[in-house]
C-alpha positions as CSV (number, residue, x, y, z in Angstrom):
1,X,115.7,158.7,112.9
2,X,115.8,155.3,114.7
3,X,116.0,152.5,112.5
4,X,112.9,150.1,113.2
5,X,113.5,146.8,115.1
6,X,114.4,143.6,113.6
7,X,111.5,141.1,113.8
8,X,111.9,138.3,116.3
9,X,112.0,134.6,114.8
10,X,108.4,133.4,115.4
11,X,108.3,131.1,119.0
12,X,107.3,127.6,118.7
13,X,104.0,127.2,120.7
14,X,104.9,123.4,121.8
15,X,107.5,121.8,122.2
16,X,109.0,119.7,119.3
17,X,107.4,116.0,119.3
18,X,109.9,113.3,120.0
19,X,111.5,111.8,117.4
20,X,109.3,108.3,116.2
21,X,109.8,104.6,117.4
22,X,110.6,102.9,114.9
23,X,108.3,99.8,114.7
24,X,110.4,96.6,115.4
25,X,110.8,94.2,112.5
26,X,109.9,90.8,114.3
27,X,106.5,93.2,115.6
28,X,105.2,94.1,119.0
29,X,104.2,91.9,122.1
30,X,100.4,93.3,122.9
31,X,98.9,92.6,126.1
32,X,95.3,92.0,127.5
33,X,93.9,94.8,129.7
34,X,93.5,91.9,132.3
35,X,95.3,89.2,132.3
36,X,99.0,87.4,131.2
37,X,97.7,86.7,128.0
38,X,99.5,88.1,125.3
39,X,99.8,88.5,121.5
40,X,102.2,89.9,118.3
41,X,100.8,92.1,116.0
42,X,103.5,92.8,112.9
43,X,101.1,95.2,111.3
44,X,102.7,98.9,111.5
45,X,99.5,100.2,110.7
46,X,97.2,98.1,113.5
47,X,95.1,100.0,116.0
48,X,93.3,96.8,116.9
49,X,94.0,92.5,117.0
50,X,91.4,90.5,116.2
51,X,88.5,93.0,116.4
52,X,89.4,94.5,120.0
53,X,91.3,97.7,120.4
54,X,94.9,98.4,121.7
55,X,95.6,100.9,123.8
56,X,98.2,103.2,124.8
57,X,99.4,102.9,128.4
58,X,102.5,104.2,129.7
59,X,104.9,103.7,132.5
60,X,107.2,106.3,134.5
61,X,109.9,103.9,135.5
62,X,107.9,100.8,136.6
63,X,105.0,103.2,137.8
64,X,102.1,102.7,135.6
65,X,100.4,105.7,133.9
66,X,96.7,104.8,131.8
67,X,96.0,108.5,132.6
68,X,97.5,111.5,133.3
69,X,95.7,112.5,136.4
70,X,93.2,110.7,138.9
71,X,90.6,111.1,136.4
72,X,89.6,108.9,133.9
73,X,89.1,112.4,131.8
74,X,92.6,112.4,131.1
75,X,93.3,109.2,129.5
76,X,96.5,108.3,127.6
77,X,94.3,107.6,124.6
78,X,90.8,108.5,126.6
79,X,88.3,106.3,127.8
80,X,87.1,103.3,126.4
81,X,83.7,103.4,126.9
82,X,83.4,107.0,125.6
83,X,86.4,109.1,124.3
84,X,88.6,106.2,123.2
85,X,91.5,107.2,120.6
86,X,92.8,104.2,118.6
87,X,96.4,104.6,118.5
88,X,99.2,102.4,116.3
89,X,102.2,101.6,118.0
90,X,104.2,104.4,116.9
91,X,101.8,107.2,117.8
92,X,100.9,105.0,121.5
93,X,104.6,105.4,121.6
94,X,105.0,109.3,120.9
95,X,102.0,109.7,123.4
96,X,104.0,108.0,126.2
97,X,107.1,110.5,124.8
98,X,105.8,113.2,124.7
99,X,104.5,113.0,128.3
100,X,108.3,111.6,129.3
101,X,107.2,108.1,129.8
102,X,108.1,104.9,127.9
103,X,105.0,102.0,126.4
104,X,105.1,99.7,129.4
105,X,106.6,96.6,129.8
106,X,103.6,94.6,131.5
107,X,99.6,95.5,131.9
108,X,98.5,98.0,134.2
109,X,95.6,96.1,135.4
110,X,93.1,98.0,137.1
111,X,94.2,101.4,136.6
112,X,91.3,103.1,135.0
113,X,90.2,103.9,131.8
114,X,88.5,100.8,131.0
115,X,91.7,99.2,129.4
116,X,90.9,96.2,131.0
117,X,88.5,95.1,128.6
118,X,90.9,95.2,125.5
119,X,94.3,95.4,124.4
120,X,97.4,97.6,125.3
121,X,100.5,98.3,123.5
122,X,104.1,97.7,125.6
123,X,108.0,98.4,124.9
124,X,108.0,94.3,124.8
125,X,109.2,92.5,121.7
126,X,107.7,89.5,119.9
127,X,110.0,86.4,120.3
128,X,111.7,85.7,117.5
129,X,110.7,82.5,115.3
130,X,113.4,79.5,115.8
131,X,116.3,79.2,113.7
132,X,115.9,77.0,110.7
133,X,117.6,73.7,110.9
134,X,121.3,73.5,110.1
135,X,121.7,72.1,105.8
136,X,122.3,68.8,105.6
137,X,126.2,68.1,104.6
138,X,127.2,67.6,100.9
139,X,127.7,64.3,99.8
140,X,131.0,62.9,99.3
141,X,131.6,61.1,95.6
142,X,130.8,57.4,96.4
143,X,128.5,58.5,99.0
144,X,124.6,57.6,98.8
145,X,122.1,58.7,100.7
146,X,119.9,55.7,103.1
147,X,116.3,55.3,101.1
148,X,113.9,56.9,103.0
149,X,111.4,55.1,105.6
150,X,108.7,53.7,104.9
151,X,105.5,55.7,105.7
152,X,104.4,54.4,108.7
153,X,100.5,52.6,108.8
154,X,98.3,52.9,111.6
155,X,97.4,49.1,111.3
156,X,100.6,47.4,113.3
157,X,99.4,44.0,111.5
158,X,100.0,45.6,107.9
159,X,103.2,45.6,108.9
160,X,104.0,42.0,109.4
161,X,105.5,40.0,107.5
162,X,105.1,35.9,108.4
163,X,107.0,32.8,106.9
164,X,104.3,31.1,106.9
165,X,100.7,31.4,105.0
166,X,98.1,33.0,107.8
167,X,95.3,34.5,106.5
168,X,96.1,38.0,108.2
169,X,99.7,38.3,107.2
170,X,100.6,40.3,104.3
């Protein structure tokens, strides 16, 4: 007698998701749908900035992609109007990898799906805050530090100071 086969290791039915972006410590650069004007949101866990959603957009190269097809049916994160999915950064992200895109590095104005009207996610950074100012240097023994200005008055006659008695000099 034939011994029975050995059983098969059970076949992944997708493929494995790519692995997460990580979310960037000084936070993401958002975009209007529309315009130049832009935004940081430093929330990991943000779907929307200041009550309006973000949405995922993707780019092939510099090709812009808000769906997969010519309809608006096949939506990156679906229409807004109707089927909209509100997506953080890291799942707009996976969205884009999964489909072998990248998160955009500008709008895709006028490319369907209604994303004009709100915000989308890109690969941009926020800038970073400016350096603090350099410390002062330590003071040397004998050394003393100039007293400090006098607050300034928004009077310029306050200010003056006369050798001689005039009623409006202090």
């Amino acid at each position: 007698p034939q011994s029975p086969p050995s059983p098969q290791p059970p076949q992944p039915l997708s493929p494995p998701a790519p692995p997460a972006v990580p979310f960037p410590p000084q936070g993401v650069l958002i975009l209007d749908g529309n315009s130049d004007t832009e935004a940081c949101v430093h929330d990991v866990a943000a779907t929307q900035h200041d009550g309006t959603a973000i949405a995922a957009q993707c780019c092939d190269g510099s090709t812009c992609k808000r769906r997969t097809s010519s309809s608006n049916v096949d939506c990156i994160a679906g229409t807004w109007s109707s089927s909209f999915q509100y997506t953080t950064f890291q799942e707009a992200s996976a969205r884009c990898a999964a489909l072998g895109y990248t998160l955009c590095d500008k709008n895709c104005q006028g490319q369907g799906c209604s994303y004009d009207v709100i915000w989308v996610w890109t690969s941009l950074l926020c800038p970073l805050p400016p350096p603090p100012p350099p410390p002062l240097p330590p003071l040397l023994p004998g050394m003393v530090l100039p007293p400090p200005s006098p607050p300034s008055s928004p009077d310029p006659f306050v200010q003056l100071s006369c050798g001689f008695e005039v009623d409006t000099c202090a």
